[in-house]
C-alpha positions in Angstrom: 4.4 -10.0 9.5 5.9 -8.1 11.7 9.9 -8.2 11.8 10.4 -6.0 15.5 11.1 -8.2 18.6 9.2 -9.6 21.1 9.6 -7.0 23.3 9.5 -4.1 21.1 5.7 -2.8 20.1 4.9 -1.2 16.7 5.2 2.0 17.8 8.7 1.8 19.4 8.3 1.6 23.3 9.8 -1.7 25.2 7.5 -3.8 26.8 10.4 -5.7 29.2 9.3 -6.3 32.2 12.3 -4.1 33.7 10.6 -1.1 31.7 7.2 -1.6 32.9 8.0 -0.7 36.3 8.4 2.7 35.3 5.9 5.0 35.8 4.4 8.1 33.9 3.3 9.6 36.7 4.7 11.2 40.0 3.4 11.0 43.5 2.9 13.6 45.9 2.3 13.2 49.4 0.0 15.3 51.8 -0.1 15.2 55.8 -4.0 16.1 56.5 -5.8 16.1 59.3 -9.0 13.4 59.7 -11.2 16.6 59.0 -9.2 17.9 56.0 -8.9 13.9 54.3 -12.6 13.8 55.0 -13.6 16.6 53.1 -11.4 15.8 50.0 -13.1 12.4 50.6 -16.4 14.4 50.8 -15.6 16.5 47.8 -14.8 14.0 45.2 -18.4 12.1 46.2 -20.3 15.6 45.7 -18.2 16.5 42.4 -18.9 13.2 40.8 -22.3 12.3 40.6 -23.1 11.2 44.5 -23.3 7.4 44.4 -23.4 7.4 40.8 -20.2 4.5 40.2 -19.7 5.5 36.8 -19.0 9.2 37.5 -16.6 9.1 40.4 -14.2 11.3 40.7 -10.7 10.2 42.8 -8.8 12.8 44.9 -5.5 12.4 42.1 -8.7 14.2 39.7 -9.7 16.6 42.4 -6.2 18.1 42.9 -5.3 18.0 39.5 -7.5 19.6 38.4 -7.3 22.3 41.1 -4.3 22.8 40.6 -3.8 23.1 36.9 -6.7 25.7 37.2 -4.9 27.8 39.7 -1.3 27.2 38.0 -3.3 28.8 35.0 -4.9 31.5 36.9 -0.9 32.7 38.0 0.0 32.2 34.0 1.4 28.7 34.1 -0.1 26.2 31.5 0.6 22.7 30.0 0.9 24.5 26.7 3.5 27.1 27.8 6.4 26.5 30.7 7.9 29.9 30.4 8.2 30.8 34.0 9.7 34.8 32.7 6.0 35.5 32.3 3.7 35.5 35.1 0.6 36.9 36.1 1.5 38.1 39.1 5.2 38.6 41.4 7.2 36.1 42.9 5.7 35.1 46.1 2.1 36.8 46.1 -0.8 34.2 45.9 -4.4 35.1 47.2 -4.8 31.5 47.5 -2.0 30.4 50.3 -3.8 28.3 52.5 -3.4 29.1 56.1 -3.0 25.9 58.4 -2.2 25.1 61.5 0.8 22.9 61.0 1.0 22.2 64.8 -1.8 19.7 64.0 -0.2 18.4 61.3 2.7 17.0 63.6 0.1 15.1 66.4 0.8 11.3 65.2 -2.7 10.6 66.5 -4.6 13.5 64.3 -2.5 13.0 61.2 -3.6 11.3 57.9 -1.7 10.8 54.5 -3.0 10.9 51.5 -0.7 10.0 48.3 -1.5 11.0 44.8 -0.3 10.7 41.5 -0.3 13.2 39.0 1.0 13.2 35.5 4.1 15.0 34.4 1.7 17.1 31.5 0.1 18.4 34.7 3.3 18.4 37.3 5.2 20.9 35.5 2.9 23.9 35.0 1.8 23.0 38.6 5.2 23.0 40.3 6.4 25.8 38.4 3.2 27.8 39.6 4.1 26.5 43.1 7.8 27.5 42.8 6.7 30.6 41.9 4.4 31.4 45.0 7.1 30.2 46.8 5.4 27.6 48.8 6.1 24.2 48.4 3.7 21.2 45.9 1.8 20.0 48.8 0.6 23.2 50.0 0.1 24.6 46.5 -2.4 21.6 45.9 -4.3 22.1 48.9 -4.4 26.0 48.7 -5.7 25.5 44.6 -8.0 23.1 46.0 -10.5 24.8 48.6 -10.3 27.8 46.2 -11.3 25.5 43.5 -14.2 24.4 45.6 -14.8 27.7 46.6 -15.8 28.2 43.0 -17.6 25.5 42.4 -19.9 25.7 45.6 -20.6 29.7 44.1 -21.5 28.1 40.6 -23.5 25.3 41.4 -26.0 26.2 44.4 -28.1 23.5 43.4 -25.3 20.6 44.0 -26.1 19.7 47.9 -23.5 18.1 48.8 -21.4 20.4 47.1 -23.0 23.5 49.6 -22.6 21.2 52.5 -18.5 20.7 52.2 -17.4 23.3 55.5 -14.2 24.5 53.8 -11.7 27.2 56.0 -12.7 30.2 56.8 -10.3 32.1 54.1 -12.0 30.1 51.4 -16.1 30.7 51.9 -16.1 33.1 49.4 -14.6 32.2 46.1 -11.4 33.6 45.1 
């Protein structure tokens, strides 16, 4: 019998209700335009299995895992925070994406998209995006074409995959 309180589990944590609003994880907001949400939308269909409803892949997935790659790529992992040793100088990333920000400011072509990532993930990321000197958002987006980039070069076969029309940096993968 177990002699820890109601609101205490076995291995420690609190289960109040007050705790449980707490969250593990940290959003991130993007401003997109209905052609950039649609190919993230677009991307996560061809990267998980089409219509397949057990293999879909959400867009929180997509840029994680973009962006851990790339934060990896500049010498930033989950494993090891030390920001003294990177790949490459402050500032330089082959990846920055170029955008037209005026776009981004039109109320009428503007979408958000909000995502959550967890903090295992968040700090190699937003230390990689310190680093580059550019700020989350934009270090997502940039780690994500290139990350798709990649992918489309790997798997020729995937259609939906060759069809995504990413920007004109990112055709080639980088």
């Amino acid at each position: 019998m177990s002699t820890k309180p109601p609101d205490e589990s076995d291995d420690g944590s609190s289960t109040k209700d007050s705790d449980k609003k707490r969250r593990n994880t940290r959003q991130v907001g993007f401003r997109l335009t209905k052609e950039e949400k649609r190919l993230v939308a677009d991307a996560c269909i061809a990267l998980g299995g089409g219509d397949d409803p057990d293999a879909k892949i959400s867009a929180a997935q997509l840029f994680t895992t973009a962006g851990i790659e790339e934060a990896a790529s500049l010498g930033f992992t989950t494993s090891s925070l030390d920001s003294r040793k990177p790949k490459f100088p402050p500032g330089v990333w082959k990846n920055r994406p170029e955008r037209s920000y005026s776009s981004l400011h039109r109320a009428e072509e503007k979408e958000t998209l909000t995502i959550t990532i967890h903090p295992l993930h968040r700090g190699p990321i937003a230390l990689a995006a310190d680093h580059v000197e550019v700020k989350l958002p934009t270090f997502l987006w940039g780690s994500l074409m290139a990350f798709l980039a990649r992918r489309k070069a790997a798997e020729p076969s995937n259609t939906l995959l060759q069809q995504l029309d990413l920007p004109s940096q990112y055709r080639q993968p980088r």
